[in-house]
C-alpha positions as CSV (number, residue, x, y, z in Angstrom):
1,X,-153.2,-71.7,101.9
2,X,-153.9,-75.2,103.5
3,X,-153.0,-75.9,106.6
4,X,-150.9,-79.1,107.8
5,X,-152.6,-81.8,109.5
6,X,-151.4,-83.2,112.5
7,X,-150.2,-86.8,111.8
8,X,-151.4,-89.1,114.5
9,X,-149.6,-91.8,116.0
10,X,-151.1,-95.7,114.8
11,X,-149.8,-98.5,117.2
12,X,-148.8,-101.2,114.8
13,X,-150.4,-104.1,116.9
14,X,-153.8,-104.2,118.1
15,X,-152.9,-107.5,120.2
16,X,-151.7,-106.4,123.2
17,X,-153.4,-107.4,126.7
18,X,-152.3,-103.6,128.0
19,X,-154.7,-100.4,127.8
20,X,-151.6,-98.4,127.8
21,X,-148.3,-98.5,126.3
22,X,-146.7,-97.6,129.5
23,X,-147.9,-100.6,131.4
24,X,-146.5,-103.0,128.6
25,X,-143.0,-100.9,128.5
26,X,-143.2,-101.5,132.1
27,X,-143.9,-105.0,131.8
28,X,-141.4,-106.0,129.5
29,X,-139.1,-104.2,131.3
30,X,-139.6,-106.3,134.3
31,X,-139.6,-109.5,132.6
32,X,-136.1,-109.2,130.8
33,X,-134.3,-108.2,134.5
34,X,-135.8,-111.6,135.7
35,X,-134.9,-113.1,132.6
36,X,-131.3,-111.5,132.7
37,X,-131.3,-112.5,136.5
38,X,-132.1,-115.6,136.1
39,X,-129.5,-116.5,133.1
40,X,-126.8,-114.7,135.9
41,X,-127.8,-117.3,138.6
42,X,-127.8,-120.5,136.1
43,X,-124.5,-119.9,134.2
């Protein structure tokens, strides 16, 4: 009998300017509350 392999997660970008997904999550979680924020102050 074989056994299964584990399949391994591949990050589809190799751009980002992050050593960890968590910090980019974080990030990008950040920068759409200012954004939102900023939309609620304008309009």
């Amino acid at each position: 009998m074989q056994k299964d392999k584990t399949k391994t997660f591949e990050r589809g970008s190799a751009l980002s300017i992050f050593d960890s997904d968590r910090k980019e999550d974080l990030m990008a979680l950040i920068l759409a509350l200012i954004l939102a924020f900023v939309i609620y102050v304008i309009d």
